[in-house]
Structures are given as C-alpha cells and as structure tokens.
C-alpha positions in Angstrom: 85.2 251.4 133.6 84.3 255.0 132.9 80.9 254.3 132.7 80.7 252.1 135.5 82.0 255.4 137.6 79.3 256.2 140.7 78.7 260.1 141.2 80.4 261.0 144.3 83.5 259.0 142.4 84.0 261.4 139.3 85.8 263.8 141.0 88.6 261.6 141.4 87.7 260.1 138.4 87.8 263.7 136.6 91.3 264.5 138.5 93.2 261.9 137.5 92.0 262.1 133.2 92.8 266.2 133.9 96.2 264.7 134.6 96.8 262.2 132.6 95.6 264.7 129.5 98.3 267.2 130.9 100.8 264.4 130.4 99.7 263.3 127.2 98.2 265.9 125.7 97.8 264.5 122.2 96.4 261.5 123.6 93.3 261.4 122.0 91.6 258.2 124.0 92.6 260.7 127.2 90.8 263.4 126.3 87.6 261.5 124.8 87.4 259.3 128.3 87.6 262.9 129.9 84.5 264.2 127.8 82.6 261.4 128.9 83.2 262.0 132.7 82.6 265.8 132.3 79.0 265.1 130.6 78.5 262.4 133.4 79.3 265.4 136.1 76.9 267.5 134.1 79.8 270.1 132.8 78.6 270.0 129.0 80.5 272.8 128.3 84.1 271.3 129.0 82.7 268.1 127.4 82.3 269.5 123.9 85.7 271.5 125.0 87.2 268.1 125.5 85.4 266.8 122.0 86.4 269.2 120.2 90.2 268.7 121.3 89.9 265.1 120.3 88.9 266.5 116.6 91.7 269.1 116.4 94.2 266.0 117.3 92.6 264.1 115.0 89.9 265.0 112.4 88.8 261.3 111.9 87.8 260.6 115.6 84.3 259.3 114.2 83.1 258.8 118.2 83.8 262.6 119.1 81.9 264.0 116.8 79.0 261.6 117.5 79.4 262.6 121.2 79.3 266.3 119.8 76.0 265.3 118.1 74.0 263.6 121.3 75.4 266.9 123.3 73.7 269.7 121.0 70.7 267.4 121.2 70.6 267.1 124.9 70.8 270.9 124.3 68.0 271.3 122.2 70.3 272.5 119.6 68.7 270.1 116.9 70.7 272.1 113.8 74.3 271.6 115.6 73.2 268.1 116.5 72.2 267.2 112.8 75.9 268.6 111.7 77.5 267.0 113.8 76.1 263.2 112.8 76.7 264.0 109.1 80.3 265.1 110.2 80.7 261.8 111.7 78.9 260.2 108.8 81.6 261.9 106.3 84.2 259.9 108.1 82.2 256.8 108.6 79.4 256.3 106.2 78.3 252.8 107.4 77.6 254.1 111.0 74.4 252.7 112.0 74.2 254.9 115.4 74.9 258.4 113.6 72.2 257.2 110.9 69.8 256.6 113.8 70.6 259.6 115.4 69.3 261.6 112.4 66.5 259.6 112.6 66.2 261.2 116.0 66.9 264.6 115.0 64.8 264.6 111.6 61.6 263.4 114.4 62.2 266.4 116.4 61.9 268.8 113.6 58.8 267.3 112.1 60.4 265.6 109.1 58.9 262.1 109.2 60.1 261.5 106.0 63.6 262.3 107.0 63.2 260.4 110.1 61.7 257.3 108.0 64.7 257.2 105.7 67.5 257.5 108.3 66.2 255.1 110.3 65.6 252.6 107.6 69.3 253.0 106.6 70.3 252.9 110.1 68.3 249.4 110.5 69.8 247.9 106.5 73.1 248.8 108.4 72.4 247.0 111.9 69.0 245.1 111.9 69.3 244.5 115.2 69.3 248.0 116.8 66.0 247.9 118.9 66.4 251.7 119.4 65.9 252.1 115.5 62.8 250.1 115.3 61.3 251.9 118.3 62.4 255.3 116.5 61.4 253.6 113.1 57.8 253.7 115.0 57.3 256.5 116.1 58.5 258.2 112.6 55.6 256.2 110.9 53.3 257.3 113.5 54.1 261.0 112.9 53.6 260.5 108.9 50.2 258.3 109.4 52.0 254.9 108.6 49.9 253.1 110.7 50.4 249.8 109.3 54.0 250.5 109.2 54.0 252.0 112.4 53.0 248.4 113.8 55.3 246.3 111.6 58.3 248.2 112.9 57.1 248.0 116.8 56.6 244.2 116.7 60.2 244.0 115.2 61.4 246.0 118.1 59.9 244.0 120.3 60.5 240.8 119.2 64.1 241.2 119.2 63.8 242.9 122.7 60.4 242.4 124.8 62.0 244.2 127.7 62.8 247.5 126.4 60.2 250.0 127.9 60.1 252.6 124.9 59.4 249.8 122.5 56.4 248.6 124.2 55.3 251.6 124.7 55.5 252.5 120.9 53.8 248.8 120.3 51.0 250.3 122.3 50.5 253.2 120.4 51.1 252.0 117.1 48.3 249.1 118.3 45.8 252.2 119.2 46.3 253.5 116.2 45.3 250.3 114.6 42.2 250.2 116.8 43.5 246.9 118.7 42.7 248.4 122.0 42.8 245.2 124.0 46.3 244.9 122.8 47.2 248.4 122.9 46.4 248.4 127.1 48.4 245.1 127.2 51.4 246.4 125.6 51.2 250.1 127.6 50.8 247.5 131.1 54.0 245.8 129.9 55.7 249.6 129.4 54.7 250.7 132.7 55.7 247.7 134.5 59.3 248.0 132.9 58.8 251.2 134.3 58.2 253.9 131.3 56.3 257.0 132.5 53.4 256.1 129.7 50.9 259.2 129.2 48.0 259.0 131.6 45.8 260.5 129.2 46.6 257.2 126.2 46.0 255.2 129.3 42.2 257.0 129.4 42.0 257.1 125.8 42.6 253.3 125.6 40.3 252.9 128.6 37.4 254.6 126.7 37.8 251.7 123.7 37.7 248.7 125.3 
C-alpha cells in the first residue's frame, strides 16, 4: 500500500505512478495515488498539481479536494483550506472528515463558535471520530465552555484512552475545571503516549496540587 511506502522507497514508488499516469492519463485513482506519494516526498507543489488534475478529470472527486484542503492548511493557507472543504462539502454534504476539518480551520482563525458548530455536525455525522471530540475540546476551551470542554474530552477518551491529543485535551479541560489531581493524571497519561505536553501546564498544574 501507498501509505505503507518507506522513504528511501518513494522514488520508485513515484516512478512507476509518473508512468502509469502517462499511460492512463485520465485515470483519476492514478493521479490521486500520485498526490499522495508526492506530499509523502514533501513536493506539495506537484501534489496539489496532481489534485487539481484529478478535479479537472472529474469535478466530483470528493477526496481531492479534501486533500487540497489538509494541503493549504499544512501551508498555513487557512482561507484556501476552508474553500477547499466546503468545495468537497458541495459534492458530499454528509462528510464527517471535511466538517471536522472546518472545525480545524474555524479554531485556527479564532472562531470558536465556528469551530463548535462544525465539529458538532462532524460528530451527529460520525460519533465515533475521536479526532472530533478532541477538536470538539479544544473549541470549547477557546470559547470558555468549560463544562463542555470536559464533556467532550471524556467522550474522546472513552472511545479511545490511547490517543495522546485526547488526553492531553482531558488534561486541560480538567485544569480548567480546577481538578488538578486529575488534570496531572491525564497530562502523565499524554506524555507517556508520547505527546510533547507544555512544560509550563505541567508547572502550572504542579503549583495546584
């Protein structure tokens, strides 16, 4: 599999999809597998080239333009990214990833209430999308939501204890609701799973307990 594909294999890897493109070159699987690869090698520029291909073979390639949208994020490019998922959400309204991915985008430009509602339509869509809740979290943190805040990181967690960003957000959101003791627990469990949690909340929660 594509993303199975170690470094020093994706020039091959890269090769043979330039090929096979070049013989099929309205093959849109082709040239979407070959946008992958190309962000994988780090050349963004021929993976949005490749992306963009895919949509002018077909406009309804709902993946493509979600690729488009995690690119211009990656970039910083938060406007381009936020077109892009609504592009992808014009051709496939029920998408729980592209509704999350707004979520994303609506955090990074300070919009908590934005962020709030994509996320919630993302999770009425897929309940089970642990990225969401953690998201979900950190959206009510950002508006002062504290009780929601914490509602939404148990959730997270719950459905997966292992995943380092949600116990890191169940720490924070527990800070916030002065549980301290459980707040260090929770940031512990986040480091041990090995998320790069703030020194400085670590010595903030050390000063409460």
């Amino acid at each position: 599999m594509i993303e199975n594909a170690q470094t020093e294999d994706l020039p091959k890897v890269i090769a043979e999809l330039e090929k096979k493109c070049e013989e099929l070159p309205e093959n849109v699987v082709a040239h979407h597998h070959l946008a992958v690869v190309y962000r994988m090698a780090g050349r963004i520029d021929d993976a949005l080239l490749e992306l963009e291909r895919c949509l002018e073979i077909d406009p309804h390639a709902f993946q493509a333009q979600v690729n488009i949208g995690a690119i211009y994020f990656e970039k910083g490019e938060f406007d381009k990214a936020r077109e892009a998922n609504e592009q992808a959400l014009r051709i496939f309204p029920d998408s729980a990833e592209a509704h999350a991915n707004l979520g994303m985008i609506w955090w990074q430009k300070g919009d908590a209430e934005r962020s709030i509602a994509s996320y919630k339509e993302a999770l009425r869509l897929d309940s089970k999308m642990v990225t969401a809740w953690s998201g979900l979290t950190t959206a009510h943190i950002m508006a002062g939501n504290f009780d929601d805040a914490l509602a939404a990181a148990k959730e997270g967690v719950k459905l997966d204890p292992d995943f380092p960003m949600g116990q890191n957000n169940l720490a924070v959101a527990l800070y916030y609701s002065n549980d301290f003791a459980g707040a260090n627990t929770a940031a512990m469990k986040a480091k041990e799973l090995g998320f790069p949690v703030d020194p400085r909340f670590l010595e903030a929660i050390a000063k409460e307990i």
